[in-house]
C-alpha positions as CSV (number, residue, x, y, z in Angstrom):
1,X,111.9,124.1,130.0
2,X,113.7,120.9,128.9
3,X,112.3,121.3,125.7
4,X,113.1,125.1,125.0
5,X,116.5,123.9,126.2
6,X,116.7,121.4,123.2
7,X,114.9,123.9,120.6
8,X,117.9,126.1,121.6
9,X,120.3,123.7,121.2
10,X,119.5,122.8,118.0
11,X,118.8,126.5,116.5
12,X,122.8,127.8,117.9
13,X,123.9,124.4,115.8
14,X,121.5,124.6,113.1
15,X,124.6,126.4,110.5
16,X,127.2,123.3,111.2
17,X,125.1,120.5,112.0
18,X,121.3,118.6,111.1
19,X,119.6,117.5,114.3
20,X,118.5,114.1,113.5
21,X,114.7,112.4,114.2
22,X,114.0,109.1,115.1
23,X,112.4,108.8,111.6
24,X,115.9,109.3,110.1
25,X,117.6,107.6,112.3
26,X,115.9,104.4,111.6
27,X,117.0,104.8,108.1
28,X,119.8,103.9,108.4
29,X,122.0,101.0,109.0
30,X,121.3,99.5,112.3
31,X,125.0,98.6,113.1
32,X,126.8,101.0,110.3
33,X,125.0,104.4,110.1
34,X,126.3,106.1,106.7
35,X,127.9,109.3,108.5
36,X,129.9,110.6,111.4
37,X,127.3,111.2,114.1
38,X,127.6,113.5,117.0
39,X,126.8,113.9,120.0
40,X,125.6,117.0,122.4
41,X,127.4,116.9,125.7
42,X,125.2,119.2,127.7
43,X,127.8,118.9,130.6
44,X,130.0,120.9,128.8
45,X,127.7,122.7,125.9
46,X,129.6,121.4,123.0
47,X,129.6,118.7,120.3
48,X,131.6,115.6,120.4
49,X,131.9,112.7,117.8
50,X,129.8,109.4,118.6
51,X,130.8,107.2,115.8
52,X,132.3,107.5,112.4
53,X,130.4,106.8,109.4
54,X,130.5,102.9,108.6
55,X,132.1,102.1,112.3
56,X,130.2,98.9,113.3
57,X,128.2,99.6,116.6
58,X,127.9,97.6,119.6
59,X,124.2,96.5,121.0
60,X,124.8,99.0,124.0
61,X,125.7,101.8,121.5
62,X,122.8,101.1,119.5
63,X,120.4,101.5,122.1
64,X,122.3,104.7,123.8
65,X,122.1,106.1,119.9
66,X,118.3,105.4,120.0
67,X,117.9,107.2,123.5
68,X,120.1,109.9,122.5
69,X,117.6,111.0,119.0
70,X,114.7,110.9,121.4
71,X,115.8,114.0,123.6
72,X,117.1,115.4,120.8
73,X,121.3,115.4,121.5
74,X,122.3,113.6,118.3
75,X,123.6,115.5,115.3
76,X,125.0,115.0,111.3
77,X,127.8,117.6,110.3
78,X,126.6,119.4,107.4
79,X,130.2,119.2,105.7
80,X,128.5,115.4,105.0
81,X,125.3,117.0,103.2
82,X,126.5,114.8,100.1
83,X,126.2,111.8,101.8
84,X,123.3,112.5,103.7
85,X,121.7,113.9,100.1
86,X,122.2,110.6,98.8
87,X,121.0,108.5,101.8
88,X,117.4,110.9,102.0
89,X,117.3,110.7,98.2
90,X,116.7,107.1,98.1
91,X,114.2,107.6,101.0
92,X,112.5,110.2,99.4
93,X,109.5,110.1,101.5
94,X,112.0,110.9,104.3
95,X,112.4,114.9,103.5
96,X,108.5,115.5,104.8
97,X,109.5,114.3,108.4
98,X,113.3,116.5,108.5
99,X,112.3,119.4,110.2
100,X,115.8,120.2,110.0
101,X,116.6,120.3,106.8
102,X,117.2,123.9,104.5
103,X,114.7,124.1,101.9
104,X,118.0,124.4,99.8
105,X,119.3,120.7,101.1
106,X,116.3,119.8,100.1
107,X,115.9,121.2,97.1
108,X,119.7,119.3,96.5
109,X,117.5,115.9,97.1
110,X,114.6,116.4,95.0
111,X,117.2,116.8,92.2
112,X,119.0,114.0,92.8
113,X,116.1,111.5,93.4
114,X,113.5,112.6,90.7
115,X,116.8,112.8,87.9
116,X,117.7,109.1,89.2
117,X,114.2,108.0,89.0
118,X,113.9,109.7,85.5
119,X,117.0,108.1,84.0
120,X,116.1,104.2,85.9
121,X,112.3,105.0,84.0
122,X,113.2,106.1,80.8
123,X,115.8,102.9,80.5
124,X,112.8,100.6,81.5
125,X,109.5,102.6,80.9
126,X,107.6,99.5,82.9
127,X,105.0,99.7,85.0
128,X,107.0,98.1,87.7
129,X,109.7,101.4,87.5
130,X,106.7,103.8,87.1
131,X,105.3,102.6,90.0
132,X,108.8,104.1,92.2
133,X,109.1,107.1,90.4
134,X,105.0,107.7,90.5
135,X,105.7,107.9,94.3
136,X,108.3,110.2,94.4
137,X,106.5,112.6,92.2
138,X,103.6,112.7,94.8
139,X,106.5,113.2,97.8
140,X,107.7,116.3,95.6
141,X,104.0,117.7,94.6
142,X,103.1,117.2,98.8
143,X,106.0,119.2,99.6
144,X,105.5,121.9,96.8
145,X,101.4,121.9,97.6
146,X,102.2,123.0,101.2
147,X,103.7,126.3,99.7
148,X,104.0,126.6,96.0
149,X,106.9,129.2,96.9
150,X,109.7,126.4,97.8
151,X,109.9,125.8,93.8
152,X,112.3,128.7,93.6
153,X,114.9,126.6,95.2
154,X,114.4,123.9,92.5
155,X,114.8,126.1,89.7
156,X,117.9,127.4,90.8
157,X,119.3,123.9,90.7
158,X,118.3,122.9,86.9
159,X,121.0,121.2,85.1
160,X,123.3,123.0,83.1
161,X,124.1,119.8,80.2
162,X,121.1,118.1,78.3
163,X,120.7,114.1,78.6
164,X,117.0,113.1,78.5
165,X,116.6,112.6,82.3
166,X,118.0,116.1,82.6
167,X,115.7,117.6,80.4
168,X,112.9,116.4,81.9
169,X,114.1,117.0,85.0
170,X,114.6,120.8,84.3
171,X,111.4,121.2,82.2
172,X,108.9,119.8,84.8
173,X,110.3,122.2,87.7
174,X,110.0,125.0,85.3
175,X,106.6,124.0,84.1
176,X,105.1,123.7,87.6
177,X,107.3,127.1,88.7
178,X,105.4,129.2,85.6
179,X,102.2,127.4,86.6
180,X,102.3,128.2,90.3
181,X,103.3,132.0,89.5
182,X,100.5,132.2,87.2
183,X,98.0,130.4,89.6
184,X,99.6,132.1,92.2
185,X,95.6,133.2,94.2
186,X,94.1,129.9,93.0
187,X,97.1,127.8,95.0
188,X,97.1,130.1,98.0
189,X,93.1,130.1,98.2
190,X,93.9,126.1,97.8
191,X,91.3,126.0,94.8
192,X,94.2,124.1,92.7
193,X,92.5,120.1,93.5
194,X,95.6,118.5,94.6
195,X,95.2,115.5,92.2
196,X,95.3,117.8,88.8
197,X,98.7,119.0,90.4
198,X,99.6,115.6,90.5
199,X,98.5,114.6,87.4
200,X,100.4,118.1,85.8
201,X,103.4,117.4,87.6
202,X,103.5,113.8,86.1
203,X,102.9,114.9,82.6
204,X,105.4,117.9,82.5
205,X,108.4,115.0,83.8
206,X,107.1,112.4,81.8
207,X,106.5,114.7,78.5
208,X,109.2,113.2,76.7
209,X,108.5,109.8,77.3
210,X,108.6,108.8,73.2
211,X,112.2,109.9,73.5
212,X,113.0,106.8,75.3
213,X,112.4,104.6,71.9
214,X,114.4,107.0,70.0
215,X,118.4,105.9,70.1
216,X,120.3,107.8,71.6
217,X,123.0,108.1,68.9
218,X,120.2,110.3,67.1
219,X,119.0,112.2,70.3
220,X,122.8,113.0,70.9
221,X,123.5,113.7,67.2
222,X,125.8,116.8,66.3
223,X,125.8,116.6,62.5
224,X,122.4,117.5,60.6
225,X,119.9,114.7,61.1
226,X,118.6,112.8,57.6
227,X,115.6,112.8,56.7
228,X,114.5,109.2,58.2
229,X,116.2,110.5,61.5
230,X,114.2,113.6,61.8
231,X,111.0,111.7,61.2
232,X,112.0,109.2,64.2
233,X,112.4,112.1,66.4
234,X,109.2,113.9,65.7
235,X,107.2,110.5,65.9
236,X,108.4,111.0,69.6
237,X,104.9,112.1,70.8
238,X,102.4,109.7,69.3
239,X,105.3,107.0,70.7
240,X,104.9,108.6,73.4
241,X,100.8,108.0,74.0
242,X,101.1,104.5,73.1
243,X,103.7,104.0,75.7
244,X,100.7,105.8,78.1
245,X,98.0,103.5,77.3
246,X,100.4,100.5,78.2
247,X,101.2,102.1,81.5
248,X,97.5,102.7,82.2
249,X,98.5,106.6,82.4
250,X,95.4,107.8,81.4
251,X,95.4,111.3,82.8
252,X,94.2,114.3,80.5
253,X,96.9,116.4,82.1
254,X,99.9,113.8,81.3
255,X,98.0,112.8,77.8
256,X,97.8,116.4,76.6
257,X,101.7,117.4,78.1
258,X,103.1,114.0,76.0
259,X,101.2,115.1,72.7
260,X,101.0,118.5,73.2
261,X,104.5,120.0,73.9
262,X,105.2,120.6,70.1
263,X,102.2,121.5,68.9
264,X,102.3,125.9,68.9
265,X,99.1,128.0,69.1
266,X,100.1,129.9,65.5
267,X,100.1,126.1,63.8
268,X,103.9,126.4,63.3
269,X,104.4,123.0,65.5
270,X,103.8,118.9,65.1
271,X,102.8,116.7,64.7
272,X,99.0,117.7,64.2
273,X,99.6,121.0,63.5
274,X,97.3,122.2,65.7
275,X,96.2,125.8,65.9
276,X,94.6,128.1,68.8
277,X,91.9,126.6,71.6
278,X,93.2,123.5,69.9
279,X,96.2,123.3,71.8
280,X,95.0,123.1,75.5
281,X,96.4,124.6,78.6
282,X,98.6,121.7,79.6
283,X,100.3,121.3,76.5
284,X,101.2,125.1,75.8
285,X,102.7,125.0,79.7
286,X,104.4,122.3,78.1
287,X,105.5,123.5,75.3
288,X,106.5,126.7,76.9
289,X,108.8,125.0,79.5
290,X,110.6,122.3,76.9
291,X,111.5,124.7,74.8
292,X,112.9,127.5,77.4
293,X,114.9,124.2,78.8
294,X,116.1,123.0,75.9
295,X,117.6,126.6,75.1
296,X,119.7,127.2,77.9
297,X,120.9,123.6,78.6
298,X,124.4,123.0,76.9
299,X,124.3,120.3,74.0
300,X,126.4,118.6,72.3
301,X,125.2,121.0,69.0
302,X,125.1,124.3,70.6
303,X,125.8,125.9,73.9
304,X,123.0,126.7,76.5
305,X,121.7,130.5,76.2
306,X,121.0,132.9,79.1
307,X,118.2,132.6,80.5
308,X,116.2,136.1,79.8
309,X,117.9,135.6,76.5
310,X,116.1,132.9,75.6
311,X,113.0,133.8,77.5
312,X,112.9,137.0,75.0
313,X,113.2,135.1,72.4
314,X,110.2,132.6,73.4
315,X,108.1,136.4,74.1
316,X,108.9,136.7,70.6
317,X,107.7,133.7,68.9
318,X,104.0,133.9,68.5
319,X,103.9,130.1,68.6
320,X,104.0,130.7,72.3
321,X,100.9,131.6,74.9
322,X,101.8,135.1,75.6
323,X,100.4,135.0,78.9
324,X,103.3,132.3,79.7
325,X,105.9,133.8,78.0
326,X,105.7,137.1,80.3
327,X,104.8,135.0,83.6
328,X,108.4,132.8,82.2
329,X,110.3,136.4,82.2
330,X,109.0,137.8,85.3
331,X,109.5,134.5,87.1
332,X,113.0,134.4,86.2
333,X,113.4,137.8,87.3
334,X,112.0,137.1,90.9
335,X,114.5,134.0,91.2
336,X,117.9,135.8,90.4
337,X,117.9,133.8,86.7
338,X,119.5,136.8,84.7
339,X,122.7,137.6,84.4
């Protein structure tokens, strides 16, 4: 009964307030938890503050907090979801143990961790940095693995305004969204091996990695690039598999998503101009999902199209896997993309 009584509790507060675990609790500060905390006064059936965020605790309150997570009476206000979006997002790991979070919160902290981690990589590509970031990616593909159908969440949060960590950000969510809708059965029979998931998922954030070397006076450019400066940006993706081999990332999956994503199967891409069978799965995935990203995020030389605008246009372009193309369209349609 006692527990029904708590599973109650925490379903008639689930709108204002996060029940917090033990796991989250020990998070935090010790003495200076991050957040106004509340307490559940079952005398009277209501919520009541405990401490305010950053108030230094006492031993005694300390342990009353500790007592008070374990039967389940403590509670965050969700008007502090930023703060506590921040906290979980440098805790990554922590969103697999939050029973009470929304797949929409978080969906608010993958964003916020994986673009972090992109943007702290991609300023020091070093093993060292690879090594945090490599562990987030495999907290984001345990979550998605459970059920491939929480992605939808992420791909309503893509960023609207191109940087590199953004782009990459935005164009491995979409990558692994067409993927899963397209290998819808094989996920659900669970015939997808988990570490090719991995290995995709690593490839489709890291497929711009080259960029990195490139300066970011030309990536950010809004005057017609010379010829010297085009040539540094399409060099991008052989820069890009050297940088591999001296981060030991010797996946097929991540190899063929960092060379791959501007080859096109008509032979109308680079830098190998490859043609057909040539170009393989990953890197037409690849391809598929920079290219719809890089359309409908804002830069500083054109403004972002509309979604099922650009994903026409990509059904268009014969350069494209047509298969992909029309799983891109009907994916957007099932997550409310068009306008």
């Amino acid at each position: 009964m006692a527990e029904k009584k708590k599973a109650d509790i925490a379903d008639a507060l689930d709108e204002q307030y996060y029940q917090i675990n033990l796991d989250i609790l020990e998070s935090f500060s010790k003495y200076r938890p991050p957040l106004d905390l509340f307490r559940f006064q079952e005398d009277v059936a209501r919520i009541v503050l405990f401490c305010k965020g950053g108030e230094r605790l006492t031993n005694e309150q300390v342990e009353t907090l500790s007592q008070l997570v374990e039967e389940g009476l403590i509670f965050v206000s969700r008007a502090d979801h930023p703060v506590y979006v921040k906290h979980i997002s440098y805790q990554l790991d922590l969103v697999l143990v939050d029973k009470n979070l929304h797949e929409t919160e978080i969906a608010d902290i993958f964003t916020q961790a994986l673009t972090r981690r992109l943007a702290e990589f991609f300023d020091q590509p070093v093993p060292m940095v690879l090594a945090k970031f490599w562990t987030d990616i495999l907290v984001l593909t345990e979550y998605l693995y459970q059920d491939m159908h929480r992605i939808r969440a992420l791909t309503r949060r893509l960023h609207p305004i191109h940087s590199l960590e953004n782009h990459s950000f935005n164009s491995a969510i979409m990558g692994l969204a067409i993927h899963g809708r397209l290998k819808a059965t094989q996920y659900e029979a669970g015939d997808i091996k988990r570490k090719v998931f991995d290995h995709l998922a690593a490839g489709l954030f890291l497929h711009d990695l080259g960029m990195s070397k490139v300066p970011n006076f030309i990536r950010e450019k809004d005057k017609q690039l010379t010829p010297d400066e085009r040539g540094k940006i399409q060099r991008h993706t052989q820069i890009g598999y050297e940088m591999l081999a001296k981060l030991d990332l010797k996946f097929p999956e991540v190899e063929e998503c960092v060379t791959d994503h501007h080859e096109r199967i008509n032979g109308s891409g680079y830098p190998q101009k490859k043609q057909g069978i040539a170009v393989g799965d990953m890197g037409r995935l690849c391809a598929l999902a920079d290219s719809y990203c890089a359309m409908t995020e804002k830069r500083v030389y054109a403004e972002a199209q509309e979604p099922m605008k650009a994903a026409a246009a990509l059904v268009q372009d014969h350069g494209y896997d047509p298969e992909l193309t029309r799983t891109l369209q009907s994916l957007l349609v099932t997550i409310g993309k068009h306008k």
